[in-house]
C-alpha positions as CSV (number, residue, x, y, z in Angstrom):
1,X,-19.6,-7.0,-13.3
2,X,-22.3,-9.1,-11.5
3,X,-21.4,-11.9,-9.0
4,X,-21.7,-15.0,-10.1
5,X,-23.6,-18.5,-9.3
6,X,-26.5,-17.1,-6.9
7,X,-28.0,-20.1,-5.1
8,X,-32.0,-21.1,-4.8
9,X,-34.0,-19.0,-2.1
10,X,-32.9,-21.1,1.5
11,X,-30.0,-22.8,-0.2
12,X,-27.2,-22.7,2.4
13,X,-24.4,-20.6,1.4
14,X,-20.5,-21.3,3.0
15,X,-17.6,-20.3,1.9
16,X,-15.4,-22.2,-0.2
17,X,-11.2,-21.2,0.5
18,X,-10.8,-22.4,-3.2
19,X,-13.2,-20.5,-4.6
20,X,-12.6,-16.3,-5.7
21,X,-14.7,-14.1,-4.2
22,X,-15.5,-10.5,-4.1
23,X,-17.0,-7.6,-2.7
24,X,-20.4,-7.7,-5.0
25,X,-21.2,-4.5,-6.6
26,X,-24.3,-3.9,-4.8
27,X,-22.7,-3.4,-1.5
28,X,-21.0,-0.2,-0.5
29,X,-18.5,-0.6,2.6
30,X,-17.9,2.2,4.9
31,X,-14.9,1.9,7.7
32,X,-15.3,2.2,11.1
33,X,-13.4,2.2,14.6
34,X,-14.9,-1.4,15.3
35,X,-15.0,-2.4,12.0
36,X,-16.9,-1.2,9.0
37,X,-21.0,-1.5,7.7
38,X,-22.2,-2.4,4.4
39,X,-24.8,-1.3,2.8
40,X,-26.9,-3.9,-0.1
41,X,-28.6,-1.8,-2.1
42,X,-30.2,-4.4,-3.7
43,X,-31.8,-6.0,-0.7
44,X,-31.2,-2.9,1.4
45,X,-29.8,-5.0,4.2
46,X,-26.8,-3.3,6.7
47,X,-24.6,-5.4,8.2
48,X,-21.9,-4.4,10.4
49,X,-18.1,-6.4,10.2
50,X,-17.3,-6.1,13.7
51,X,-13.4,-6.5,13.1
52,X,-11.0,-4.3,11.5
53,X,-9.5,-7.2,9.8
54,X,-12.7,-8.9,8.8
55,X,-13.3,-5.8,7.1
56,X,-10.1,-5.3,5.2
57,X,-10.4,-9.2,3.9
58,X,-13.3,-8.0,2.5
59,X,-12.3,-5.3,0.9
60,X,-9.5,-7.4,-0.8
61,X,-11.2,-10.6,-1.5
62,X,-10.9,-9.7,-5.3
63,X,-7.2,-9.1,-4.9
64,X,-6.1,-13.0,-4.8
65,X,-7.3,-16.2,-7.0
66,X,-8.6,-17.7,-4.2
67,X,-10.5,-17.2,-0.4
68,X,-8.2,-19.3,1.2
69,X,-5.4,-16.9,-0.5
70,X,-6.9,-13.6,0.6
71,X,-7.5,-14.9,4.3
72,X,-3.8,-15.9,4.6
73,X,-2.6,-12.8,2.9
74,X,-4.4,-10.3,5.6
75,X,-2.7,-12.5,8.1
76,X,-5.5,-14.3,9.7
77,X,-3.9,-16.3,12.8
78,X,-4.5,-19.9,12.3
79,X,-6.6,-20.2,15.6
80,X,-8.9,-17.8,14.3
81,X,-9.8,-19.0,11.0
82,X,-12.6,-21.0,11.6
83,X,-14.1,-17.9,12.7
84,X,-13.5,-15.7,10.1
85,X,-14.8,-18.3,7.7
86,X,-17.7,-18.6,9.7
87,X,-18.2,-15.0,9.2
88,X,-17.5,-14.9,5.4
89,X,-20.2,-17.6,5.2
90,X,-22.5,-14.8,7.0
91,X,-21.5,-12.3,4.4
92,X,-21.9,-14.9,1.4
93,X,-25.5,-15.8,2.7
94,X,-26.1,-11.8,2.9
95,X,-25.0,-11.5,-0.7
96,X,-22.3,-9.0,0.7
97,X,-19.7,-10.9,-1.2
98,X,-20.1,-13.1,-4.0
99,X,-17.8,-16.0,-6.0
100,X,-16.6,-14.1,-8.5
């Protein structure tokens, strides 16, 4: 199943709490002790989650109807929310994950 909705070339990508996302098929994700690294094979781009629950949130984005859903349901502390987002905008601008 491909992701959906890819933006223009230098389009701005953020993440959107209402919005289901995924892991996008392209990307294989390997755990790690500080985290885990995914691997596009599309663009061929690594990236390296440097949190153990960043990673697990994205392993289970396409668990729950929603972003906002999944980050509440890994248990993502309030105070650092912003920051995950922040990060899941990275990975949505990466193509790592996708709106599903």
């Amino acid at each position: 199943m491909a992701c959906a909705g890819s933006t223009s070339p230098g389009e701005k990508k953020v993440f959107d709490p209402a919005l289901a996302y995924r892991l996008s098929p392209s990307v294989a994700l390997r755990r790690e002790p500080f985290g885990a690294l995914s691997y596009h094979y599309g663009n061929r781009r690594l990236t390296f989650l440097r949190s153990a629950a960043l990673a697990e949130l994205v392993e289970r984005l396409g668990e729950f109807p929603s972003g906002g859903q999944a980050v509440a349901a890994v248990g993502v502390p309030e105070q650092r929310r912003a920051s995950i987002e922040r990060a899941l905008s990275e990975l949505l601008a990466s193509d790592v994950i996708c709106v599903r």
